[in-house]
Z-matrix of the N, CA and C atoms (Angstrom, degrees):
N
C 1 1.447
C 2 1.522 1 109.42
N 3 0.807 2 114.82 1 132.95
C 4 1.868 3 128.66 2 157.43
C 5 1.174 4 116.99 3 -46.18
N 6 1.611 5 112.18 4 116.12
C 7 1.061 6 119.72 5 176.51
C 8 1.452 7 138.43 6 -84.32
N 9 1.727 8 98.47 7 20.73
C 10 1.494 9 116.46 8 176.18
C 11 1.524 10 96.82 9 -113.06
N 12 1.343 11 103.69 10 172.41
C 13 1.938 12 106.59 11 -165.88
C 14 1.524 13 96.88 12 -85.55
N 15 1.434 14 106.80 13 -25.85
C 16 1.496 15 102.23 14 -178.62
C 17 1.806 16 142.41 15 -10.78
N 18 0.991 17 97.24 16 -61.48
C 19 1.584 18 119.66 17 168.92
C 20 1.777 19 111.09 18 -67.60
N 21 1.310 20 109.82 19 -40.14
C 22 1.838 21 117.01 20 160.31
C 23 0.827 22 100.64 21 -44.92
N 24 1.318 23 110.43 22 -95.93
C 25 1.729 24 121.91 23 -169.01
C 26 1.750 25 125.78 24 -26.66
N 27 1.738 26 92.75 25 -48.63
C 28 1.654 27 83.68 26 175.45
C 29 1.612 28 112.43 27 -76.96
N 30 1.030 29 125.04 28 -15.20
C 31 1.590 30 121.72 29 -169.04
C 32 1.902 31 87.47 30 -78.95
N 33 1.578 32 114.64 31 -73.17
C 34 1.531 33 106.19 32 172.85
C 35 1.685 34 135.01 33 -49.03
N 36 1.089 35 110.18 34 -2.88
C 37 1.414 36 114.71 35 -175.09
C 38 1.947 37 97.60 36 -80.24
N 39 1.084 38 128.02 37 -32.45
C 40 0.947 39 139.20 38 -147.60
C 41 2.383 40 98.81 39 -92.26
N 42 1.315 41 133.93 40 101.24
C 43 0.920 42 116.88 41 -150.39
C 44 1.321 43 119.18 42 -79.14
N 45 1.516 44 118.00 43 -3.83
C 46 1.525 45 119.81 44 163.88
C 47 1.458 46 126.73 45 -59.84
N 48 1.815 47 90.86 46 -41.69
C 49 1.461 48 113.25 47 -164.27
C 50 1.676 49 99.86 48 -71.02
N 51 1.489 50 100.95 49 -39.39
C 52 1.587 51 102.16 50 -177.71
C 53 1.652 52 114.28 51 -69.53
N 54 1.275 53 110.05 52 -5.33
C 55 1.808 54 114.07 53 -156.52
C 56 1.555 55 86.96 54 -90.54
N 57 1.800 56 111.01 55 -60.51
C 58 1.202 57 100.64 56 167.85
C 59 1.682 58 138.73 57 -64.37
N 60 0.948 59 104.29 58 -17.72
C 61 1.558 60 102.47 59 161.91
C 62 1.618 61 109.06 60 -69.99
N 63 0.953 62 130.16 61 -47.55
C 64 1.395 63 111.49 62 -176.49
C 65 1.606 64 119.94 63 -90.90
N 66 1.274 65 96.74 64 -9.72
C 67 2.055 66 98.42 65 149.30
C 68 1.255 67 106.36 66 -42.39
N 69 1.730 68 103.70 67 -78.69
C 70 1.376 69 109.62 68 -160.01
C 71 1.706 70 110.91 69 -63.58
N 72 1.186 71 142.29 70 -5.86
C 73 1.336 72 157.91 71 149.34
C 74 1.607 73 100.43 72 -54.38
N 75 1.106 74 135.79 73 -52.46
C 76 1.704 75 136.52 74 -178.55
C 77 1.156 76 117.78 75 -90.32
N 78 1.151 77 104.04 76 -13.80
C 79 1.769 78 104.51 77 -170.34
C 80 1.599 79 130.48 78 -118.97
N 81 2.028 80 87.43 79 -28.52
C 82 1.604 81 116.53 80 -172.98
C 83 1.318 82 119.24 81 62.78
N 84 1.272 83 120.46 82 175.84
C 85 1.499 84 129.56 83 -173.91
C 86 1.332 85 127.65 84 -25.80
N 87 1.503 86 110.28 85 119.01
C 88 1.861 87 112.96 86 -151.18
C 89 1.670 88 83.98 87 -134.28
N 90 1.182 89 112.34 88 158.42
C 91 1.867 90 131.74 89 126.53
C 92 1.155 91 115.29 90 -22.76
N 93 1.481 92 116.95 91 158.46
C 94 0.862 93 121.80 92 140.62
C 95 1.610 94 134.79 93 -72.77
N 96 1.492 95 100.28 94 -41.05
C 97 1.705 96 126.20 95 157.16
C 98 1.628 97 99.19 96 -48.72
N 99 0.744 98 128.18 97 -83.11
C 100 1.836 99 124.71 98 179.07
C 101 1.964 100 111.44 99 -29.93
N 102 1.005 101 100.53 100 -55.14
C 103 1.370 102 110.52 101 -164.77
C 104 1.834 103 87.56 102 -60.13
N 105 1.036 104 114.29 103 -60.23
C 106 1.599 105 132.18 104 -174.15
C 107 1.368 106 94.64 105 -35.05
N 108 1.313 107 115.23 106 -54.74
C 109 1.354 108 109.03 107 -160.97
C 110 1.910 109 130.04 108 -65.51
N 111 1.839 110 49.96 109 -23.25
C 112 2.193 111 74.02 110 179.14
C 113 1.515 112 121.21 111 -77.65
N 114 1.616 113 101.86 112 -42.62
C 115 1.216 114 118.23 113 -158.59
C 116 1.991 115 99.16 114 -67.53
N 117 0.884 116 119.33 115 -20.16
C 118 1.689 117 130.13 116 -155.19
C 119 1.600 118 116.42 117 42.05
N 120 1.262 119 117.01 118 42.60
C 121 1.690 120 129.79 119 170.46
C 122 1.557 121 99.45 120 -122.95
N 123 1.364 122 95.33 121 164.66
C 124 1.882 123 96.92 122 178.06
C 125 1.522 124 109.20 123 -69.16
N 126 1.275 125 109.80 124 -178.11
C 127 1.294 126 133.69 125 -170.81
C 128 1.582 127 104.63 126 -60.59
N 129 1.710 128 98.39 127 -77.92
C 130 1.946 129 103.38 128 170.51
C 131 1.629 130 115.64 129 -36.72
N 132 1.186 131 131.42 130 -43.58
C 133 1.647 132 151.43 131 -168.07
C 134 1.715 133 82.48 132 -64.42
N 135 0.997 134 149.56 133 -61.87
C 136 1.638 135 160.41 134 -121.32
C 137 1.577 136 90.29 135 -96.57
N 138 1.733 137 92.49 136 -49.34
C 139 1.999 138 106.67 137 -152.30
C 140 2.036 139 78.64 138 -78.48
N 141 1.023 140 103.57 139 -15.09
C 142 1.512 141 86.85 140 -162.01
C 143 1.555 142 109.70 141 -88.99
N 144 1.573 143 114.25 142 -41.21
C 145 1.223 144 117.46 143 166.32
C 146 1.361 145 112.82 144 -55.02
N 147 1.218 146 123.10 145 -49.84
C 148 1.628 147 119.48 146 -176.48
C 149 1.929 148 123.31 147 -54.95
N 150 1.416 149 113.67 148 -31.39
C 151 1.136 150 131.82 149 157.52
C 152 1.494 151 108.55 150 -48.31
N 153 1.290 152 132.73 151 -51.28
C 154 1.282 153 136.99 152 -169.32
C 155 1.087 154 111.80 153 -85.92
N 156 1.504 155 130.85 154 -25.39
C 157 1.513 156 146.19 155 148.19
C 158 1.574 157 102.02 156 -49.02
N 159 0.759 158 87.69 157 -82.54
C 160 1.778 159 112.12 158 -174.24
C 161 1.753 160 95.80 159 -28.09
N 162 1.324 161 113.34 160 -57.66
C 163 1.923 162 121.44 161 -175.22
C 164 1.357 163 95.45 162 -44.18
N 165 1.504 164 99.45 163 -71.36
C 166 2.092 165 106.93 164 -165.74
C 167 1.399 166 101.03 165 -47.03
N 168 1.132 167 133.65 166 -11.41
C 169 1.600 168 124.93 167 -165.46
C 170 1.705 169 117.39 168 78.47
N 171 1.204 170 106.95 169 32.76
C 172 1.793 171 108.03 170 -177.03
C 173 1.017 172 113.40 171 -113.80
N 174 1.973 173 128.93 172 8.09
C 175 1.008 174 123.64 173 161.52
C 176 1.253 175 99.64 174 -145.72
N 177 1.380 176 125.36 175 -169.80
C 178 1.584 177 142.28 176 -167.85
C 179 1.198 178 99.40 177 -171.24
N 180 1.540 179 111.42 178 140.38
C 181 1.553 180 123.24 179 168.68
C 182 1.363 181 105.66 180 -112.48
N 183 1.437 182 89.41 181 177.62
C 184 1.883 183 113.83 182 -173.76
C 185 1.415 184 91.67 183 -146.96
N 186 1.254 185 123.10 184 117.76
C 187 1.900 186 142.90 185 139.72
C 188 1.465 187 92.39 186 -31.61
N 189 0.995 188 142.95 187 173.12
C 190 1.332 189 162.49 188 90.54
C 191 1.407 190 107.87 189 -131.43
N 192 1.501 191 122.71 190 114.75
C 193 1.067 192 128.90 191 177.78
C 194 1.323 193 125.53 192 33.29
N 195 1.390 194 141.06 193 -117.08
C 196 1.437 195 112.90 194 -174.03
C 197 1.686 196 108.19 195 -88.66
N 198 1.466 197 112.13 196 -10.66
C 199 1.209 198 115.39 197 179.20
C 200 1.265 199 124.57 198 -106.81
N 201 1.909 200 116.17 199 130.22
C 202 1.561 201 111.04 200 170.01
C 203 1.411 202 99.30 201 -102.62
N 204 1.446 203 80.95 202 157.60
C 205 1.597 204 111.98 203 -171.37
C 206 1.285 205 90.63 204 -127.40
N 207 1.424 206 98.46 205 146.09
C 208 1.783 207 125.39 206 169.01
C 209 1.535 208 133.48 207 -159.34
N 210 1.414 209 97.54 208 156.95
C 211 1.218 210 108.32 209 -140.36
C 212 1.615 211 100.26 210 -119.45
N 213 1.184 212 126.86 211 143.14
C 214 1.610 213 131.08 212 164.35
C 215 1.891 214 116.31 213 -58.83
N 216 0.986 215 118.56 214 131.92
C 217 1.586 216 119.38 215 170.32
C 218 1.048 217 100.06 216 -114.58
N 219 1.523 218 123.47 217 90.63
C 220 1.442 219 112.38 218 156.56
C 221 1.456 220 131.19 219 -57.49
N 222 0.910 221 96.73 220 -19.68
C 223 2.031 222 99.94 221 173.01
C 224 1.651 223 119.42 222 -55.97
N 225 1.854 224 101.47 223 -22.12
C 226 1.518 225 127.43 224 167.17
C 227 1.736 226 98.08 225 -49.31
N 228 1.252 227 134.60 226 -38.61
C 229 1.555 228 132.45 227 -157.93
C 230 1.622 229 110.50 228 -92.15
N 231 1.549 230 105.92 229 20.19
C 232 1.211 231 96.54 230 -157.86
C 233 1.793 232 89.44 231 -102.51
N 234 1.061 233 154.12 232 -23.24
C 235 1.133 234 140.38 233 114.11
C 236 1.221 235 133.27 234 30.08
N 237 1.081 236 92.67 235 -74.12
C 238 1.627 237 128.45 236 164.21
C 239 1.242 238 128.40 237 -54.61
N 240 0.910 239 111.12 238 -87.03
C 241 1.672 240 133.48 239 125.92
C 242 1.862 241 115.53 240 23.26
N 243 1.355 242 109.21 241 -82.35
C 244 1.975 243 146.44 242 140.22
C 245 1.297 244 97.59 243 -9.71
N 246 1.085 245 92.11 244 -75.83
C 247 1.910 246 116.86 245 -160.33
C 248 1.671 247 100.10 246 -54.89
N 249 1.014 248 110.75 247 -75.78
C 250 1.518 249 102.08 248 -162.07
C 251 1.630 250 111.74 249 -87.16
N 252 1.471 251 121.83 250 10.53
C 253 1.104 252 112.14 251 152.58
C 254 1.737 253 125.65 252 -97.31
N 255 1.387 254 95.68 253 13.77
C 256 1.722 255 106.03 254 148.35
C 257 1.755 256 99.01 255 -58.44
N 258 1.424 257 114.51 256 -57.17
C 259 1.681 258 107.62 257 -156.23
C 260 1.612 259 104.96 258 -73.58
N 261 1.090 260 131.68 259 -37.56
C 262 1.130 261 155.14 260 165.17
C 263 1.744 262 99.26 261 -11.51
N 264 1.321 263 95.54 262 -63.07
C 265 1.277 264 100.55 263 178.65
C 266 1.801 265 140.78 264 -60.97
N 267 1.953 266 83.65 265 -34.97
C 268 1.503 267 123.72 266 170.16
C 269 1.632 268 93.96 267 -50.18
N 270 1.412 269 93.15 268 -72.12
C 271 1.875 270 102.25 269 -171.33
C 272 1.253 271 127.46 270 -58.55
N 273 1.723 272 112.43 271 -28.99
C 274 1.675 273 100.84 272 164.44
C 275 1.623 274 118.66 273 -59.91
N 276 1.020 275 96.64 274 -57.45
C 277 1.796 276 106.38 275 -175.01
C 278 1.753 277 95.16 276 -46.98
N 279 1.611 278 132.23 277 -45.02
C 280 1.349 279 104.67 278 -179.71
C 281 1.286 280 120.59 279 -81.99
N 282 1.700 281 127.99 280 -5.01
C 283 1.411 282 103.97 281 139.00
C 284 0.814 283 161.24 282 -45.54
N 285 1.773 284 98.26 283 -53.59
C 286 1.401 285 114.15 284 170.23
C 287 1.454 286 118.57 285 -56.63
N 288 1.374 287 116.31 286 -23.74
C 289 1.600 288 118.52 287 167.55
C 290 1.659 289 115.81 288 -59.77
N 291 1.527 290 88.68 289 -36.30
C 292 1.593 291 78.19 290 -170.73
C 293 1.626 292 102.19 291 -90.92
N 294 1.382 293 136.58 292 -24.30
C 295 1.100 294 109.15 293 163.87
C 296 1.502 295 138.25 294 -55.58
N 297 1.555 296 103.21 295 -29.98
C 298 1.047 297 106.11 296 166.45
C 299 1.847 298 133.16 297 -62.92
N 300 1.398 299 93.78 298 -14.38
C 301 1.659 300 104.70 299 -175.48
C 302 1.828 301 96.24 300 -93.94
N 303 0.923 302 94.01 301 -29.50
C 304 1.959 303 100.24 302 175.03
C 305 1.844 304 117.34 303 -54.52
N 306 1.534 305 86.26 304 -62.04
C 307 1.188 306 109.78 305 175.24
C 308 1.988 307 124.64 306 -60.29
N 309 1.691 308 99.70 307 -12.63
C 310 1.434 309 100.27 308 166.39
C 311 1.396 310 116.98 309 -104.49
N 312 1.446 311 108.91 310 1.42
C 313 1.516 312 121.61 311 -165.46
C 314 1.907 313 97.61 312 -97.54
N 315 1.708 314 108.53 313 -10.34
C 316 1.288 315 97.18 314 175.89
C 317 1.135 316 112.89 315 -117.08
N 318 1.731 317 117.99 316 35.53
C 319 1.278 318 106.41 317 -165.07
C 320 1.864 319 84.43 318 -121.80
């Protein structure tokens, strides 16, 4: 997997792809037929989003006989995750600025 969020982002940017990712996040390991049912797009549309899930690393399947089942990898968000706790850091320090400007404004 890519260790930039890149490939995340575009698979989650997309709001089906994200609906089913966080199904399978609440619900865990589904069908594809299940997911379908949920998703309200056709079957191929489902198999197709999940492939693009599946690329970024945010899901994983299981064969079982004629049916795969799949599952959410949240460990897939860690990318993500990386990424914006670069700013994280940005943004504490401009709190702490502004508390500190708060904190002279009540003295």
């Amino acid at each position: 997997m890519d260790a930039t969020p890149t490939a995340q982002f575009h698979a989650l940017a997309d709001p089906t792809r994200r609906g089913i990712f966080e199904q399978l996040l609440r619900e865990g390991e589904q069908t594809v037929r299940h997911l379908t049912d949920q998703a309200g797009v056709s079957q191929p549309a489902v198999s197709k989003h999940l492939k693009t899930l599946k690329e970024a690393g945010l899901v994983i399947d299981h064969p079982r006989g004629r049916e795969t089942h799949y599952q959410a990898t949240p460990e897939g968000l860690t990318p993500i995750f990386n990424w914006v706790q670069q700013y994280a850091v940005y943004w504490q320090g401009r709190l702490d600025a502004l508390e500190d400007v708060l904190d002279r404004m009540e003295d």
